[in-house]
ROPA-273671 format. One record per atom (N, C-alpha, C): residue in one letter; x, y, z; residue number from 1. Coordinates in steps of 0.001 Angstrom, whole numbers. Atoms other than C-alpha are relative to their C-alpha. Layout:
REM ROPA-273671
+-----+---------+---------+---------+-----+
| res |    east |   north |      up |   n |
+-----+---------+---------+---------+-----+
|   A |       X |       Y |       Z | NUM |
...
+-----+---------+---------+---------+-----+
***
This chain:
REM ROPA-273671
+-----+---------+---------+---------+-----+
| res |    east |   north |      up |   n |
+-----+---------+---------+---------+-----+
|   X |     200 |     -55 |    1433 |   1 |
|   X |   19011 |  -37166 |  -35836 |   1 |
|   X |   -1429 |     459 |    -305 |   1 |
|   X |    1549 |    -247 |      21 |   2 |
|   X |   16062 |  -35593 |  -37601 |   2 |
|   X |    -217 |    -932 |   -1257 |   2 |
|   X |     317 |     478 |    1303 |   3 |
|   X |   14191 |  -37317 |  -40166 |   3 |
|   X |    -919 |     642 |    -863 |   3 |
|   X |     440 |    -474 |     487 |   4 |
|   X |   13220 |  -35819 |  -42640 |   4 |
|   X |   -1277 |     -63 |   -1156 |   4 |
|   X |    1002 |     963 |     805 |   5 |
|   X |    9788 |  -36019 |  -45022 |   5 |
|   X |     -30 |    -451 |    -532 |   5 |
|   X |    -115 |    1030 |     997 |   6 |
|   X |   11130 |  -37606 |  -47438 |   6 |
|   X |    1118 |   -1182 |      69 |   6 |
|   X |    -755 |    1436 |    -248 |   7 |
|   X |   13022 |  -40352 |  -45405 |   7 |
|   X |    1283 |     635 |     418 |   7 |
|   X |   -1318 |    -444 |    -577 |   8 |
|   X |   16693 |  -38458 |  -45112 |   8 |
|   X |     100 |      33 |    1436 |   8 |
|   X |    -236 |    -426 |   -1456 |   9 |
|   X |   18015 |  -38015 |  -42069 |   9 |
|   X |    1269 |     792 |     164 |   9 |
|   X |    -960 |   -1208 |    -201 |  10 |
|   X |   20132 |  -35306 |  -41062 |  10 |
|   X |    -189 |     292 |    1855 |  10 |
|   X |     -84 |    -405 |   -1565 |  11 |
|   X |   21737 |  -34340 |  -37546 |  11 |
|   X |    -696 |    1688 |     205 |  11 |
|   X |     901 |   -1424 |    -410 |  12 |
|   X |   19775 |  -31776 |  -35607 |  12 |
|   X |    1419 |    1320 |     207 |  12 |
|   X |   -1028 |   -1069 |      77 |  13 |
|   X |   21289 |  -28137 |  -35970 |  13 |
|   X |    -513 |     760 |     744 |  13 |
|   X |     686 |   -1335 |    -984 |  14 |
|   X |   20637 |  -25821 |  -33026 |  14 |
|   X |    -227 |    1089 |    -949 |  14 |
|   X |     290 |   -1229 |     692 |  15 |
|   X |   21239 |  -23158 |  -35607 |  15 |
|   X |    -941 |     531 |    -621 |  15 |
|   X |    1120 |    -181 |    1193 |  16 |
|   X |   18816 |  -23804 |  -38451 |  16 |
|   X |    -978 |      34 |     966 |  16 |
|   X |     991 |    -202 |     187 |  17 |
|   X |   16190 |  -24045 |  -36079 |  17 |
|   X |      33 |    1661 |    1170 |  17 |
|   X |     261 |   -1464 |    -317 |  18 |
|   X |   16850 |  -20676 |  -34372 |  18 |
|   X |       5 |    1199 |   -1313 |  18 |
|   X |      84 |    -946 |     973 |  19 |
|   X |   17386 |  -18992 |  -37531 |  19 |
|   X |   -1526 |    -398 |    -737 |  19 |
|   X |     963 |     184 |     251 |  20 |
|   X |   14005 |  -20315 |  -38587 |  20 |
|   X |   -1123 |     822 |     504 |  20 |
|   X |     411 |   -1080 |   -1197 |  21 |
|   X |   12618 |  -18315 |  -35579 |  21 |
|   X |     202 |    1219 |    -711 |  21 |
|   X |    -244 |   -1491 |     369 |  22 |
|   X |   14368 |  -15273 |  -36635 |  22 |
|   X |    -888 |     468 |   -1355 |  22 |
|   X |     772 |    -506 |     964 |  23 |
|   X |   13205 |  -15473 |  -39770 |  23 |
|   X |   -1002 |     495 |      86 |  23 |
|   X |    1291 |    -437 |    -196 |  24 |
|   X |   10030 |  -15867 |  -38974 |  24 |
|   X |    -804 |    1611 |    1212 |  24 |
|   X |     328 |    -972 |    -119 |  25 |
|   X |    9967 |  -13196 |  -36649 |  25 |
|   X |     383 |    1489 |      87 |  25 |
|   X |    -524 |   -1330 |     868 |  26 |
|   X |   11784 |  -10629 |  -38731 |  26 |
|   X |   -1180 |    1147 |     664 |  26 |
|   X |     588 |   -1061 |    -544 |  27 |
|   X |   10689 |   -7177 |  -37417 |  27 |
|   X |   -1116 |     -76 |     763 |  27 |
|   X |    1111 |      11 |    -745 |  28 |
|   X |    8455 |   -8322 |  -34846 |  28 |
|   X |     473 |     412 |     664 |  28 |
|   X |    -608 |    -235 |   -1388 |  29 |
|   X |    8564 |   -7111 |  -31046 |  29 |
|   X |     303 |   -1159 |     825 |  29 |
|   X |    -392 |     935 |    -754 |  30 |
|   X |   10157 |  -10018 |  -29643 |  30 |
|   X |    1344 |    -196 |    -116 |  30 |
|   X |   -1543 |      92 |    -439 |  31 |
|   X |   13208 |   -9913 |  -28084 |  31 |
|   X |     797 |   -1527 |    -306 |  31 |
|   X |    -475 |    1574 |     747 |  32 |
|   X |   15842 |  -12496 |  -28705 |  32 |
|   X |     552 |    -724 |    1292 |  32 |
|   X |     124 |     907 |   -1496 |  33 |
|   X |   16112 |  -13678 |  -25089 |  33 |
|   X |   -1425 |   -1108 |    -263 |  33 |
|   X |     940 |     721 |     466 |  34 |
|   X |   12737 |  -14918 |  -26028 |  34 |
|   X |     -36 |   -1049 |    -675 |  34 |
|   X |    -838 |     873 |     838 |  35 |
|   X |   13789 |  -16673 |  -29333 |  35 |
|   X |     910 |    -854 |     814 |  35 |
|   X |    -924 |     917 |    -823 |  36 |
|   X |   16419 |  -18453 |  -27183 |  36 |
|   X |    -960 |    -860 |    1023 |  36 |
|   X |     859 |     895 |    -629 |  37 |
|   X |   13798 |  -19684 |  -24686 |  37 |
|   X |   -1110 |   -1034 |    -755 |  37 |
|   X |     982 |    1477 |     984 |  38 |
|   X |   11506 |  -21484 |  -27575 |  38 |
|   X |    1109 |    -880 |     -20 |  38 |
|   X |   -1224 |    1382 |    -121 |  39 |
|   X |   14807 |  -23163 |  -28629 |  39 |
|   X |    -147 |    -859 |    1003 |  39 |
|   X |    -614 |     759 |   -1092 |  40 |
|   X |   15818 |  -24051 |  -25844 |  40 |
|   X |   -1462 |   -1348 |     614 |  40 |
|   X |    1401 |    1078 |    -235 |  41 |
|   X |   11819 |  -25277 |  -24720 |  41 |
|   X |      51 |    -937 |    -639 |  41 |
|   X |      61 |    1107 |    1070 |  42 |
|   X |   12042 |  -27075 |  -28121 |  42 |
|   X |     701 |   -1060 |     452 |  42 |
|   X |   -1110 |     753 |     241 |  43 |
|   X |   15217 |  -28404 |  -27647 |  43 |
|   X |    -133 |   -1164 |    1358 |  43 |
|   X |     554 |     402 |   -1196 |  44 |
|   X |   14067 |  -29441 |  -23953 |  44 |
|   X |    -721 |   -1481 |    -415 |  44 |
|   X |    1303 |     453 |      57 |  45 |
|   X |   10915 |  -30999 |  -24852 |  45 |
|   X |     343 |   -1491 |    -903 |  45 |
|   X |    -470 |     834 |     652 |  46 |
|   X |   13041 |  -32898 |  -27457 |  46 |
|   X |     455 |   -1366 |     651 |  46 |
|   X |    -781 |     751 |   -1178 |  47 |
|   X |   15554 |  -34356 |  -24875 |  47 |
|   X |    -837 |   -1003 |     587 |  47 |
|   X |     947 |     872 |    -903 |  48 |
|   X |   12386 |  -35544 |  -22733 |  48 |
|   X |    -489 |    -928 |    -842 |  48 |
|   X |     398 |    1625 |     934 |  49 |
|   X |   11364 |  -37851 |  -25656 |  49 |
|   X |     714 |   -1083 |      93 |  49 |
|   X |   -1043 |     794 |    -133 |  50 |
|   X |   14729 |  -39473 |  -25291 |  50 |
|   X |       2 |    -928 |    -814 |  50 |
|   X |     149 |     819 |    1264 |  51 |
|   X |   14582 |  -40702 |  -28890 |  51 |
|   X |    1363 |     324 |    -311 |  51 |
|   X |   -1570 |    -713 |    1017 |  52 |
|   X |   17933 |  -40547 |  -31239 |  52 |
|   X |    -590 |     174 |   -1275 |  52 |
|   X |     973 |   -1022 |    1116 |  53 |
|   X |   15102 |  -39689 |  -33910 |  53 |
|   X |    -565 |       3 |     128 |  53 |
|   X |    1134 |    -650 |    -287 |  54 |
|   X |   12718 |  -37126 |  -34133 |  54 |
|   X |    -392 |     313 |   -1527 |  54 |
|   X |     652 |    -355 |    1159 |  55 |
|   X |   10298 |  -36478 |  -37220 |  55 |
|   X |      93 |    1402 |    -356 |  55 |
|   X |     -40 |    -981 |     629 |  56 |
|   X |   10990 |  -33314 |  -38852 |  56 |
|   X |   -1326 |     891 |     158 |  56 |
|   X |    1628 |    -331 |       4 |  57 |
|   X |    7262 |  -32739 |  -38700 |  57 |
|   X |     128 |     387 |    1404 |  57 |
|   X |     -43 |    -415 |   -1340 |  58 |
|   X |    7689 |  -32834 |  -35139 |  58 |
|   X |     368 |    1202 |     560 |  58 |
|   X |    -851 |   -1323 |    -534 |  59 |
|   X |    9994 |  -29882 |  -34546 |  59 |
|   X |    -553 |     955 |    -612 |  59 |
|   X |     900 |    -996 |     757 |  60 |
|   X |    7586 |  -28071 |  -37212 |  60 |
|   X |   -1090 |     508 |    1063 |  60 |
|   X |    1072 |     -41 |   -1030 |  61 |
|   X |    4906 |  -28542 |  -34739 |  61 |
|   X |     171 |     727 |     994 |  61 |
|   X |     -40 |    -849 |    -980 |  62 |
|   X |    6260 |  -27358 |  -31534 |  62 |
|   X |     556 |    1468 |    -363 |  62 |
|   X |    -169 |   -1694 |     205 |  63 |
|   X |    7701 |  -24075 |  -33720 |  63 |
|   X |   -1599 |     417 |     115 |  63 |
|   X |    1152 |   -1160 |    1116 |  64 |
|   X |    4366 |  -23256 |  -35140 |  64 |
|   X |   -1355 |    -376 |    1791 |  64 |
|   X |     645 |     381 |    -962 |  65 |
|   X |    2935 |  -24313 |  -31186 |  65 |
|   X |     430 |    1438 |     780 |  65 |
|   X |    -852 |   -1670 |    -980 |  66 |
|   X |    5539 |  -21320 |  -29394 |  66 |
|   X |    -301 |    1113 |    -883 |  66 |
|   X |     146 |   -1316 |     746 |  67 |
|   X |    4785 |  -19119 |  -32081 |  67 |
|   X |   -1139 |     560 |     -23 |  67 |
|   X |    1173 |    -491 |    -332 |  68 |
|   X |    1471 |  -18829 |  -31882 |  68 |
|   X |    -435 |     307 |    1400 |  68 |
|   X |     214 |    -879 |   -1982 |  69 |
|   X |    1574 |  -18320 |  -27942 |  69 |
|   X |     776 |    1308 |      14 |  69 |
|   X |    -672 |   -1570 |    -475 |  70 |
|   X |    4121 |  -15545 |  -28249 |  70 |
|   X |      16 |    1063 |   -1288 |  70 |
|   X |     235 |   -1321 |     830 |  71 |
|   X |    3517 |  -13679 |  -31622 |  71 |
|   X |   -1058 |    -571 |   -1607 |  71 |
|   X |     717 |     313 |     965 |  72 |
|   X |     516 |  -14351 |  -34284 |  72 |
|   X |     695 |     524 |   -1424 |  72 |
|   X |    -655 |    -455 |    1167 |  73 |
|   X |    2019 |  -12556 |  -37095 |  73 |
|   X |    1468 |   -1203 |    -741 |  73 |
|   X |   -1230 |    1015 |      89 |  74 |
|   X |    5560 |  -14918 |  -36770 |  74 |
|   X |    -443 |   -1570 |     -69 |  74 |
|   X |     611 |    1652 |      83 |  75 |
|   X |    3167 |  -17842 |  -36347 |  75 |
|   X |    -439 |     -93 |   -1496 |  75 |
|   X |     792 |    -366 |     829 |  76 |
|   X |    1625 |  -17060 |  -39573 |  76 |
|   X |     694 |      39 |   -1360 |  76 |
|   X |    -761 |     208 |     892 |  77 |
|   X |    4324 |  -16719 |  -41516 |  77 |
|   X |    1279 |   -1125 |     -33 |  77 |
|   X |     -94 |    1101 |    -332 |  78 |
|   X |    6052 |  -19535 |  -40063 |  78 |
|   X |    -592 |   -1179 |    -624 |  78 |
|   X |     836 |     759 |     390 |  79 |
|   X |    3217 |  -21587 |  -40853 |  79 |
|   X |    -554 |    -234 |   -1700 |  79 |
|   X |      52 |     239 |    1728 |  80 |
|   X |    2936 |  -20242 |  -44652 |  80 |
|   X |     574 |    -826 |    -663 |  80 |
|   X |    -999 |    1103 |      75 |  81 |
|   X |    6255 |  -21839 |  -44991 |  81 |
|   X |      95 |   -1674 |     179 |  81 |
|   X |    -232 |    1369 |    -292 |  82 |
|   X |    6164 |  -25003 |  -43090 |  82 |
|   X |   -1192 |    -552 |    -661 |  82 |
|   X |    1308 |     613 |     649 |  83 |
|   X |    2660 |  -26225 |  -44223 |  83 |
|   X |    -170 |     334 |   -1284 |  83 |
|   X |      33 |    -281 |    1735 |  84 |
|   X |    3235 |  -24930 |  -47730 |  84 |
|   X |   -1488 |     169 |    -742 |  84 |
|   X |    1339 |    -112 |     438 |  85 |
|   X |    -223 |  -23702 |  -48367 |  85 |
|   X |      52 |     -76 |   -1269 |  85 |
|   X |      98 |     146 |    1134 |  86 |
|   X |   -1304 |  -24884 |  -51674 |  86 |
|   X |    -880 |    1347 |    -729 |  86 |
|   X |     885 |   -1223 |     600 |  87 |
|   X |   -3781 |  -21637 |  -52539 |  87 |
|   X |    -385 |     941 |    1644 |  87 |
|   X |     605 |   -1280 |    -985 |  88 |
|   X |   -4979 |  -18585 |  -50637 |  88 |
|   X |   -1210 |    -627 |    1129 |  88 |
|   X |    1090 |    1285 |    -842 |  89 |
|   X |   -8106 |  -21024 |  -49253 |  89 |
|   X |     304 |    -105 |     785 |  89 |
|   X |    -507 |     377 |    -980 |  90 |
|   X |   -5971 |  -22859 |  -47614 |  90 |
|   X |    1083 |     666 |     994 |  90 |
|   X |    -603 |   -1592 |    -838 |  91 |
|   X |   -4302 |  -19434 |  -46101 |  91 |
|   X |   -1304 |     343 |    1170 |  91 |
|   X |    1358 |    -384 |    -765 |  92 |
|   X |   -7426 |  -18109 |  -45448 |  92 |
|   X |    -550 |    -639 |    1561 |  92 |
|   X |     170 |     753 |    -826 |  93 |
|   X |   -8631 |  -20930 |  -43360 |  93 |
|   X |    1108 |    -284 |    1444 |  93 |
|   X |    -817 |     263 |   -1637 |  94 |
|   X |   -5548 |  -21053 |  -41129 |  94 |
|   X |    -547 |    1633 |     209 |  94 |
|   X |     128 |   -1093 |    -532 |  95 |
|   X |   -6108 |  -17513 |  -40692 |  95 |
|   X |   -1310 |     526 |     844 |  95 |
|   X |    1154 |      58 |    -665 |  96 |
|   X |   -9830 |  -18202 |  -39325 |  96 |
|   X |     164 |    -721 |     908 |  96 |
|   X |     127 |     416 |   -1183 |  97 |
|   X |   -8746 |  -20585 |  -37007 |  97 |
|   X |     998 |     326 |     786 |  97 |
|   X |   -1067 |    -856 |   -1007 |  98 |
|   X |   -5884 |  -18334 |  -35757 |  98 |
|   X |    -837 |    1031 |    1087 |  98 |
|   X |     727 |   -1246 |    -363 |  99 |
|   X |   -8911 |  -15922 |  -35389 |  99 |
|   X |    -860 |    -823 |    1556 |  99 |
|   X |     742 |     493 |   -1116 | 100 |
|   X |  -10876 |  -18565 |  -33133 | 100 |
|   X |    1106 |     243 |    1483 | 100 |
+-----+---------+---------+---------+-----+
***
């Protein structure tokens, strides 16, 4: 089950979080063998917690963790999304410590 930030809980969907992926890396160069190996890492990494819930936040994390190892652009817009930047600032700033 995931839980979600505002308390819900909802069963985990392999789908939504590969199509999350895709989204995010709409017309990038990354193959979708690739995409299938974050999942799957995710989905892995999940397993090894050996919880029956995981924080929503959590599974945000390790996307916006694989995305930034295998494509900055998909991390980036990924990250617009999940962290819901309140102003350009707080854009900006991820985008300086993408740069570090």
């Amino acid at each position: 089950m995931v839980v979600k930030a505002d308390g819900r809980r909802q069963a985990y969907e392999h789908q939504k979080l590969k199509l999350s992926l895709q989204i995010a890396c709409k017309k990038r160069p990354i193959p979708t063998a690739d995409l299938e190996d974050v999942v799957n890492d995710i989905e892995g990494s999940l397993r090894d917690n050996a919880q029956a819930e995981v924080e929503s936040r959590k599974i945000g994390e390790l996307v916006i963790q694989r995305l930034r190892e295998i494509d900055e652009i998909a991390y980036v817009r990924f990250a617009s999304v999940y962290r819901n930047f309140k102003d350009k600032e707080e854009f900006i700033t991820e985008l300086k410590e993408l740069k570090r």
